[in-house]
PASEBA-1860 file (N, C-alpha, C; in nm, 3 decimals):
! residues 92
1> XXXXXXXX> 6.065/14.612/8.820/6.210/14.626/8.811/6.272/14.487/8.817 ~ 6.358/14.438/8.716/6.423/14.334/8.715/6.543/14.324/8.816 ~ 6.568/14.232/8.887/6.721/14.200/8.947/6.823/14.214/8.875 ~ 6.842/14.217/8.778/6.965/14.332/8.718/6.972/14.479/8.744 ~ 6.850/14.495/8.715/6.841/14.650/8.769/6.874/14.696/8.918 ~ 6.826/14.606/8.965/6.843/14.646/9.114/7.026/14.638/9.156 ~ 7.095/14.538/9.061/7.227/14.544/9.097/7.313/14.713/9.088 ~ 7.266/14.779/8.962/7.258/14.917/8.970/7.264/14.989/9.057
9> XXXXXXXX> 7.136/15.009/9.102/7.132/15.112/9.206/7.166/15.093/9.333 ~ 7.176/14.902/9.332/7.276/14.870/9.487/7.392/14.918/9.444 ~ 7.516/14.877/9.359/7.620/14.953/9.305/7.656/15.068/9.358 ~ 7.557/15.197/9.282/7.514/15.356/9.320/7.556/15.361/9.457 ~ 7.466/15.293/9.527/7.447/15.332/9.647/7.570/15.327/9.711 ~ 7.641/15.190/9.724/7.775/15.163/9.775/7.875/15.261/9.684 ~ 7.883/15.271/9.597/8.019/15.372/9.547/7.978/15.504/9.595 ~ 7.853/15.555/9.619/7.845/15.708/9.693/7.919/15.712/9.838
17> XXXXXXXX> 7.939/15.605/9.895/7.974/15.587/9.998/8.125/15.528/10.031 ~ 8.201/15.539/9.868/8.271/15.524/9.900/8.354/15.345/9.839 ~ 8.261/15.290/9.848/8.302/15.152/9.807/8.346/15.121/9.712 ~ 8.447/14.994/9.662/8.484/14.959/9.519/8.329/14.850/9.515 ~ 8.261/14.850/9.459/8.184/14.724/9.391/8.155/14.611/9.281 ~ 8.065/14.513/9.284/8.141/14.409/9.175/8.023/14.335/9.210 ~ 7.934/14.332/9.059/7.828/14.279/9.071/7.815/14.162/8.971 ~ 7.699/14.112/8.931/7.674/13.973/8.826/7.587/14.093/8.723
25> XXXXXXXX> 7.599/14.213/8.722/7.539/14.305/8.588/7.635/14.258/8.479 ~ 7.628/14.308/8.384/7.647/14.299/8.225/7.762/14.419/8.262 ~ 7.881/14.446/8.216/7.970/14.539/8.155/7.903/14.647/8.105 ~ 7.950/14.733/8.168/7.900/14.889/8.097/7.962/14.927/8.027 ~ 7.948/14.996/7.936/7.974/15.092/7.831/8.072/15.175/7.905 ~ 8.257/15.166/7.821/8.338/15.220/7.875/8.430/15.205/8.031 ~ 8.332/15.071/8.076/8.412/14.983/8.196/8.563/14.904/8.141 ~ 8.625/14.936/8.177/8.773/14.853/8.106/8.781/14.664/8.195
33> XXXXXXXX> 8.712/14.707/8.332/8.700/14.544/8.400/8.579/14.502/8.432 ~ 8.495/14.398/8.444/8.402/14.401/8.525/8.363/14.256/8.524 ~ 8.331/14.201/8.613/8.308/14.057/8.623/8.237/14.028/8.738 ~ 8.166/13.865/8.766/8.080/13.833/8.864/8.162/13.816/8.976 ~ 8.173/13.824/9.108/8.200/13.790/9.213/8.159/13.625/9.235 ~ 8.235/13.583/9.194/8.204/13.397/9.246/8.265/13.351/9.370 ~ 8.160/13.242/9.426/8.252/13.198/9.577/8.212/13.053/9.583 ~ 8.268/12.965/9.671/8.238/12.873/9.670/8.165/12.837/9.835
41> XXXXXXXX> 8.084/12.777/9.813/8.001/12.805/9.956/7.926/12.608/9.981 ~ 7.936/12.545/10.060/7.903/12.412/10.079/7.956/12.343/9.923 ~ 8.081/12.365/9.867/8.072/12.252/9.752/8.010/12.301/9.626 ~ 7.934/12.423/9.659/7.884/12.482/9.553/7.937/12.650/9.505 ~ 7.964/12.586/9.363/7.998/12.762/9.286/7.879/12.858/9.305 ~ 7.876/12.999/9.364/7.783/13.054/9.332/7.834/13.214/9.279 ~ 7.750/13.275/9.217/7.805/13.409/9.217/7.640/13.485/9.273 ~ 7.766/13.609/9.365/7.711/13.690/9.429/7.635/13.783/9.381
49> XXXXXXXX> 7.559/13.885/9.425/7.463/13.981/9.315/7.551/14.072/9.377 ~ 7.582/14.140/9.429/7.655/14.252/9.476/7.711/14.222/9.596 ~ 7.876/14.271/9.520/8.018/14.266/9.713/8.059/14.428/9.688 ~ 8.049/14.451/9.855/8.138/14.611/9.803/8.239/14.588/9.902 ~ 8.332/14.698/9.882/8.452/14.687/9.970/8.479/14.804/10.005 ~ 8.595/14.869/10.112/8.613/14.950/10.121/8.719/14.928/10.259 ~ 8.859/15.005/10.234/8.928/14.976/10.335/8.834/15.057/10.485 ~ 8.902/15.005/10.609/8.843/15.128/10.708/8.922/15.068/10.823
57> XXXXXXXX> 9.018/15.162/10.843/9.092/15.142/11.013/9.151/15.027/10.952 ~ 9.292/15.032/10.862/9.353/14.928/10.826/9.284/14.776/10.780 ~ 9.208/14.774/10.797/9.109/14.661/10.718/9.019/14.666/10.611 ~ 9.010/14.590/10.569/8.889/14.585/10.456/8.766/14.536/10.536 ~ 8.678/14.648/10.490/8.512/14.631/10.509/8.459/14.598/10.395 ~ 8.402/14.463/10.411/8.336/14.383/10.279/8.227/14.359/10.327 ~ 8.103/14.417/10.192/7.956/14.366/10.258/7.878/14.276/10.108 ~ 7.769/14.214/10.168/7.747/14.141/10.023/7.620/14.186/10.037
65> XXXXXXXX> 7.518/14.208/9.884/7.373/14.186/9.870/7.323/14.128/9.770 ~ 7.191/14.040/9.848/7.142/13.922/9.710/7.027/13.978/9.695 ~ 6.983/14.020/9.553/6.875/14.095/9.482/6.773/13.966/9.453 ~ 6.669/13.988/9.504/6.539/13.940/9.446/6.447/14.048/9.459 ~ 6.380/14.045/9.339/6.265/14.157/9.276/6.147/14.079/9.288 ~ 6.040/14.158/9.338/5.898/14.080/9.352/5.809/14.064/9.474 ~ 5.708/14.132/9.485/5.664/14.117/9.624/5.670/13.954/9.691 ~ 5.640/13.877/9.650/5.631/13.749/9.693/5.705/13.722/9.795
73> XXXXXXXX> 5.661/13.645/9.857/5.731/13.588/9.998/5.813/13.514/9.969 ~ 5.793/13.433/9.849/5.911/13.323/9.786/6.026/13.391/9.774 ~ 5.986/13.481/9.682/6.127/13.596/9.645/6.215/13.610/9.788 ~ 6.153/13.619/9.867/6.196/13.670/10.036/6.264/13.553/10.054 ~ 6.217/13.430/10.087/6.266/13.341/10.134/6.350/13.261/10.052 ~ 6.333/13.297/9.918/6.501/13.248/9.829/6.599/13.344/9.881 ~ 6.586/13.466/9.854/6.677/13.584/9.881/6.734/13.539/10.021 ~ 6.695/13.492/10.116/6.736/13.524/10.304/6.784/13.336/10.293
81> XXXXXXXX> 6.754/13.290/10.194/6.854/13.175/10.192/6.983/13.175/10.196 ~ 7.002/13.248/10.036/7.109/13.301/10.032/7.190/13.401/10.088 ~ 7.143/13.448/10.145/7.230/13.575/10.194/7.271/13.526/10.354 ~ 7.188/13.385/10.397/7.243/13.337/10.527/7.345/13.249/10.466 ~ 7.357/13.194/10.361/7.474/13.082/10.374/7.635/13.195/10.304 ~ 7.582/13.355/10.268/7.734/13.396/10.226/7.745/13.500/10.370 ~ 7.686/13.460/10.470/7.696/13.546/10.565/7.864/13.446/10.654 ~ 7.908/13.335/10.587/8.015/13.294/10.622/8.102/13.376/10.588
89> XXXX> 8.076/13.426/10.512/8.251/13.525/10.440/8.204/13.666/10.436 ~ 8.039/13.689/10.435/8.067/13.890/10.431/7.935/13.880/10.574 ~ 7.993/13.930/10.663/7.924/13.905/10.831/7.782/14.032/10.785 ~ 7.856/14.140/10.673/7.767/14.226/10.688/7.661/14.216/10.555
END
């Protein structure tokens, strides 16, 4: 399964539950908006693989996930790179 794919069914998962989401996938067929989530993080542009949102108790609950596909440990330890340096802006 490619990391596009996986933005999918992370997607799925968060809108069953409720969430607006917003991934780095390709535009679907019959989407009128859809675009990457970009942030700027140490000086650097990055875009996110998946942000969901969802108000709760007058606030917004925002969570982020970074897709790497592949058993490899590398895969692991790129992935938990990233997902510690956007843990500045989505805690969850």
């Amino acid at each position: 399964m490619s990391e596009r794919e996986l933005y999918i069914l992370i997607e799925d998962m968060f809108n069953k539950r409720g969430y607006f989401t917003i991934s780095s996938r390709e535009k679907r067929r019959g989407e009128k908006v859809h675009s990457a989530f970009g942030v700027n993080l140490y000086g650097t542009a990055r875009q996110m693989d998946v942000v969901a949102f969802k108000p709760s108790n007058g606030e917004i609950e925002a969570k982020a996930v970074e897709c790497k596909p592949g058993p490899t440990w590398e895969a692991a330890g790129e992935a938990l790179g990233q997902a510690t340096a956007y843990q500045r802006l989505f805690p969850e």
